[in-house]
C-alpha positions as CSV (number, residue, x, y, z in Angstrom):
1,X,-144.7,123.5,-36.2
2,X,-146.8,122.1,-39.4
3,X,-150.1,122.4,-40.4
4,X,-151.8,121.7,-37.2
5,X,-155.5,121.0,-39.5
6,X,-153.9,118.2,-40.8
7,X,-155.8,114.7,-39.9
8,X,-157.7,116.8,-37.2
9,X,-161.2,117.4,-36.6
10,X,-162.9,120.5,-35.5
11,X,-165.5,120.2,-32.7
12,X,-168.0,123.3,-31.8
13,X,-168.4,124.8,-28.4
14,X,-169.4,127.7,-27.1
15,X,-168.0,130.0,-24.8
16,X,-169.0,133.6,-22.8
17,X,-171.5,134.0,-25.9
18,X,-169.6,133.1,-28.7
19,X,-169.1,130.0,-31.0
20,X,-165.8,128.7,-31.1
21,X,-164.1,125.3,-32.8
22,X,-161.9,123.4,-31.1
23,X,-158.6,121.1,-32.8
24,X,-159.0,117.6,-31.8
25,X,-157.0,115.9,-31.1
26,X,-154.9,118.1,-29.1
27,X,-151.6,119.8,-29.4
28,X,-148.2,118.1,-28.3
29,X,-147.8,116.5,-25.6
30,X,-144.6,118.8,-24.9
31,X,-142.4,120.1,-21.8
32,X,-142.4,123.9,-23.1
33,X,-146.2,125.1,-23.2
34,X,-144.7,128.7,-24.7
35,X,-143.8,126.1,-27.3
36,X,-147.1,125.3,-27.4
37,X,-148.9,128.0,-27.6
38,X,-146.1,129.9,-30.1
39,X,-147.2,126.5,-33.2
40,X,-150.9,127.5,-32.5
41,X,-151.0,131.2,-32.7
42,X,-148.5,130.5,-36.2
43,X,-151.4,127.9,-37.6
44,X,-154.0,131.2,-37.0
45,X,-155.6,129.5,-33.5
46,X,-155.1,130.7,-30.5
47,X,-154.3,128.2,-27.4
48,X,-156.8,127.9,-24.8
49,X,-157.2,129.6,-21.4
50,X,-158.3,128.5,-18.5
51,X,-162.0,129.1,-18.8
52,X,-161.8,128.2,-22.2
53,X,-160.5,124.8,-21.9
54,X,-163.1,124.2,-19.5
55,X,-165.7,124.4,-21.6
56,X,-163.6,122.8,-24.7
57,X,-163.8,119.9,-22.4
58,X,-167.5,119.4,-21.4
59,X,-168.2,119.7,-25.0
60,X,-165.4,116.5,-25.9
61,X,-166.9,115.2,-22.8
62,X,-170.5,115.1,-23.4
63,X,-170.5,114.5,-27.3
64,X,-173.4,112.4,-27.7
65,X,-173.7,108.7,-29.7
66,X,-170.3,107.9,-28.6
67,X,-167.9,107.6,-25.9
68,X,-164.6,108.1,-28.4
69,X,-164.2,111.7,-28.1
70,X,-165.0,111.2,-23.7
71,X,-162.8,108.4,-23.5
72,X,-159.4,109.5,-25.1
73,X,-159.7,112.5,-23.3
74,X,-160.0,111.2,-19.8
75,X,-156.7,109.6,-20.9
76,X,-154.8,112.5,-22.0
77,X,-155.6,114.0,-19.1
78,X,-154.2,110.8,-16.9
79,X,-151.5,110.7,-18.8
80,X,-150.2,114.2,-19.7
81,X,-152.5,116.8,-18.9
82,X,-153.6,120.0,-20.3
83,X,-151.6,122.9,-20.2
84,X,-153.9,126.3,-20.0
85,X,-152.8,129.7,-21.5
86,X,-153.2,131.4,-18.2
87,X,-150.2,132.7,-16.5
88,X,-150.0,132.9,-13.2
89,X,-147.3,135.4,-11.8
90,X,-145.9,135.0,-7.8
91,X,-145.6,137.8,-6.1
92,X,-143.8,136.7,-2.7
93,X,-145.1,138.4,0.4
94,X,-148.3,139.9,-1.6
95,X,-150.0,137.2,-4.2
96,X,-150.9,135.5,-7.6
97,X,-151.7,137.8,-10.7
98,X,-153.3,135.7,-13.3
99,X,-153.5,136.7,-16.9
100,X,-155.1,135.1,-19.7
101,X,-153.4,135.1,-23.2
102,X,-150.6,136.8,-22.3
103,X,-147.8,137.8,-24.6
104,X,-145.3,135.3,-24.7
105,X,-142.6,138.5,-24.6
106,X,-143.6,139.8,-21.9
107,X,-144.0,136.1,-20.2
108,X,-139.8,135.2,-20.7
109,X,-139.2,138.9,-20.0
110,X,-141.0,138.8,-16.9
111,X,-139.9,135.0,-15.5
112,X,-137.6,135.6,-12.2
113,X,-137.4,139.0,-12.2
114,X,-138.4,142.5,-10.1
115,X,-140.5,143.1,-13.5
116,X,-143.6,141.1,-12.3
117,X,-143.4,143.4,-9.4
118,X,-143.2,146.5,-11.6
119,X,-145.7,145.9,-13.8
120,X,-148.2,144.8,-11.4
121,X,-147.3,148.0,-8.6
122,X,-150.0,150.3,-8.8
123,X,-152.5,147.7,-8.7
124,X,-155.5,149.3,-6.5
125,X,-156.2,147.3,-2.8
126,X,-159.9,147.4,-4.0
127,X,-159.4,145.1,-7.3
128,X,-157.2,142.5,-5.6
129,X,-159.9,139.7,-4.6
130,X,-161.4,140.1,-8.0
131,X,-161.2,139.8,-12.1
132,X,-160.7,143.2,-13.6
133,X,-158.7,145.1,-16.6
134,X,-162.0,143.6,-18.7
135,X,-162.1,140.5,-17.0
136,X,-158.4,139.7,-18.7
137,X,-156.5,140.0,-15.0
138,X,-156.9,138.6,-11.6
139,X,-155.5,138.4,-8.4
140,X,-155.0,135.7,-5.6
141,X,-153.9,137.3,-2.3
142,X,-151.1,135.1,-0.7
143,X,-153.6,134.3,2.6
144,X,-155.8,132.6,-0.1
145,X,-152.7,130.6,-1.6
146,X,-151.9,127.2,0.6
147,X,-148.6,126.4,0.2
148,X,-149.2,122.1,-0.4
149,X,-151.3,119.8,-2.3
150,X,-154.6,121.0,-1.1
151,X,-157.5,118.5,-1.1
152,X,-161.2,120.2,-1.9
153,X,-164.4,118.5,-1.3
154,X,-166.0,119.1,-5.1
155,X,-168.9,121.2,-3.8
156,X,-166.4,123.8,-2.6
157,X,-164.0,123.4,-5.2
158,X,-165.4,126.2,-7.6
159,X,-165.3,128.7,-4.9
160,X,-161.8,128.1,-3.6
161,X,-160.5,131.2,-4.2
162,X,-157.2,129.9,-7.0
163,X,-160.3,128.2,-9.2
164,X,-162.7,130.8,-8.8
165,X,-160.2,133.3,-9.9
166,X,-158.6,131.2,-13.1
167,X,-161.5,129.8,-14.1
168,X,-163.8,132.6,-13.0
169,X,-167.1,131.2,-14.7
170,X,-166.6,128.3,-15.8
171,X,-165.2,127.2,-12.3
172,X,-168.3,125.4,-11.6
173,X,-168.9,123.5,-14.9
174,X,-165.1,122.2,-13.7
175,X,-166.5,121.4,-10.3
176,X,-169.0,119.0,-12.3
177,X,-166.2,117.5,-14.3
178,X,-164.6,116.3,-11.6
179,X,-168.2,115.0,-10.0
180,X,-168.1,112.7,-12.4
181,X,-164.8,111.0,-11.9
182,X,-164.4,110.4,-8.8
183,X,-165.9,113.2,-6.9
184,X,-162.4,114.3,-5.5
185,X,-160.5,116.9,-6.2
186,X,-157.1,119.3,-5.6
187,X,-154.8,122.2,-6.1
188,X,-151.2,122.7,-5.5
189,X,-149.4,125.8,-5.7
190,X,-146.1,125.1,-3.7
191,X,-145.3,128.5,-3.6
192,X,-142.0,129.7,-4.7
193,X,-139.8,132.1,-2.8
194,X,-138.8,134.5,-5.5
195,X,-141.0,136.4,-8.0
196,X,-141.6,133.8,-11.3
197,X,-144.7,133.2,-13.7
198,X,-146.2,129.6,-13.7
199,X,-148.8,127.9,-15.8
200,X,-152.2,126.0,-14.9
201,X,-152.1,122.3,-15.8
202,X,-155.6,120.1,-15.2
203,X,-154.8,116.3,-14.8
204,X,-156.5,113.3,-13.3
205,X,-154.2,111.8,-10.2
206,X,-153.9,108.1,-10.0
207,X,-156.6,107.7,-7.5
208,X,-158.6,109.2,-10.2
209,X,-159.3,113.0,-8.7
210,X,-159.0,115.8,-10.7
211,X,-156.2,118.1,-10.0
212,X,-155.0,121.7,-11.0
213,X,-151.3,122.2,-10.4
214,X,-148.8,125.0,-11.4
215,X,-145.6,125.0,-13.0
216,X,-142.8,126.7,-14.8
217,X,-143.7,127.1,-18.7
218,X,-140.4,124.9,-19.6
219,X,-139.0,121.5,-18.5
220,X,-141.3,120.3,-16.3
221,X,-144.0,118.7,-17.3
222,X,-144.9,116.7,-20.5
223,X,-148.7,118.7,-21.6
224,X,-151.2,118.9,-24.3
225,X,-153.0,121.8,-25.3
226,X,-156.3,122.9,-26.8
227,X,-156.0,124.9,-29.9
228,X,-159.1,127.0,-30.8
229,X,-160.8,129.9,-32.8
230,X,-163.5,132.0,-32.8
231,X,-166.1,131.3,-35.1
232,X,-167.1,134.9,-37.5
C-alpha cells in the first residue's frame, strides 16, 4: 500500500486516557479488511478497534465550524461502512470470543478450524460474561447471540450484551450516534454453524438506522477503515 499520509489530514481524539490522531479520510473502501489492516500497520498506524472507532467517530462527528468532516462521514458509512479491528470468533454450541488487534496470523490460522476451540478451552466459566486478559478479550455466551437482524430501541442498545462486549465503554457514546440519526438501531450476527472468525462492520441502513453486522474478513463486503496512532 503507499504512503497512506499522503493528501490526508490528521484529526485529534482521545481515547481510555490517551491522545491519539486519526487519518482522514479513511482507508480503502476494500472487500479484504486483513488487507486493510496489513497497509496500515506497514505505514506505522495501527487500524482501529471497535471502541476506538467509536470515539474516532464522535470526534469527525462533532468537529466544530463545519459540517465537512460530519457530512462525508455519514456517507461513508451509508455507502460502505467501517470495518473495525475486532475479531469476533464463533464458537458453535458455546459463544463469541472477541479480540481486539489481533494478529493477522493467528486470524487466517484460526478461520474454520478446531483451533478457535483450542485456543480458547481453558477459558474459566467465571470470565465468560465479561472483558478480561487486560481488557483485550471478551466473551458473548451463545444465549446472548440472536441468530437474525435484531432491532434495539437506542436506549438499550449499549447494554445489549454483543455492543456492550465490543464496544465495552464506548458502547454508550455509540448509542448517542445513532440518537442522532434516526434514533433506530440493530445487530445481526446470523450465526454460522461451524467454528470461523468474523469482523464488526458499523453502517447506516437505508431507512437511516445504524447498524452493526458481522462478517468474514474477505469477499464480502466493500469497507473503509480508520487508521490511527498514539500520540507520545
Amino acid at each position: 500500500m503507499s504512503d497512506l499520509t499522503a493528501e490526508r489530514t490528521r484529526i485529534p481524539f482521545d481515547y481510555h486516557g490517551f491522545s491519539f490522531d486519526l487519518l482522514y479520510p479513511e482507508i480503502g473502501p476494500s472487500y479484504n479488511a486483513l488487507g486493510l489492516k496489513l497497509g496500515i500497520n506497514e505505514n506505522g498506524f495501527v487500524m482501529a478497534s471497535a471502541a476506538e472507532a467509536v470515539s474516532a467517530l464522535v470526534a469527525l462527528l462533532s468537529i466544530p465550524l463545519t459540517d465537512y468532516y460530519r457530512d462525508k462521514t455519514i456517507h461513508m458509512l451509508r455507502t460502505t461502512g467501517l470495518w473495525l479491528d475486532t475479531a469476533c470468533r464463533f464458537v458453535p454450541e458455546k459463544g463469541m470470543y472477541i479480540e481486539d488487534h489481533p494478529e493477522i496470523e493467528k486470524v487466517t490460522a484460526e478461520n474454520n478450524s478446531g483451533r478457535i476451540i483450542e485456543r480458547f478451552k481453558d477459558v474459566k466459566a467465571e470470565d465468560l460474561s465479561k472483558r478480561f486478559n487486560e481488557g483485550e478479550i471478551g466473551f458473548v455466551p451463545l444465549t446472548n447471540l440472536e441468530d437474525e437482524v435484531t432491532p434495539i430501541r437506542v436506549c438499550g442498545f449499549a447494554r445489549y450484551p454483543l455492543v456492550q462486549t465490543l464496544f465495552h465503554e464506548e458502547a454508550e457514546r455509540l448509542g448517542d450516534i445513532a440518537s442522532g440519526l434516526n434514533g433506530s438501531a440493530y445487530v445481526s450476527v446470523l450465526r454460522p454453524a461451524n467454528p470461523v472468525t468474523k469482523f464488526p462492520v458499523i453502517n447506516i441502513r437505508k431507512d437511516g438506522g445504524l447498524q452493526v453486522r458481522l462478517f468474514p474478513y474477505s469477499g464480502t463486503v466493500d469497507g473503509s477503515a480508520f487508521a490511527i496512532s498514539r500520540r507520545e
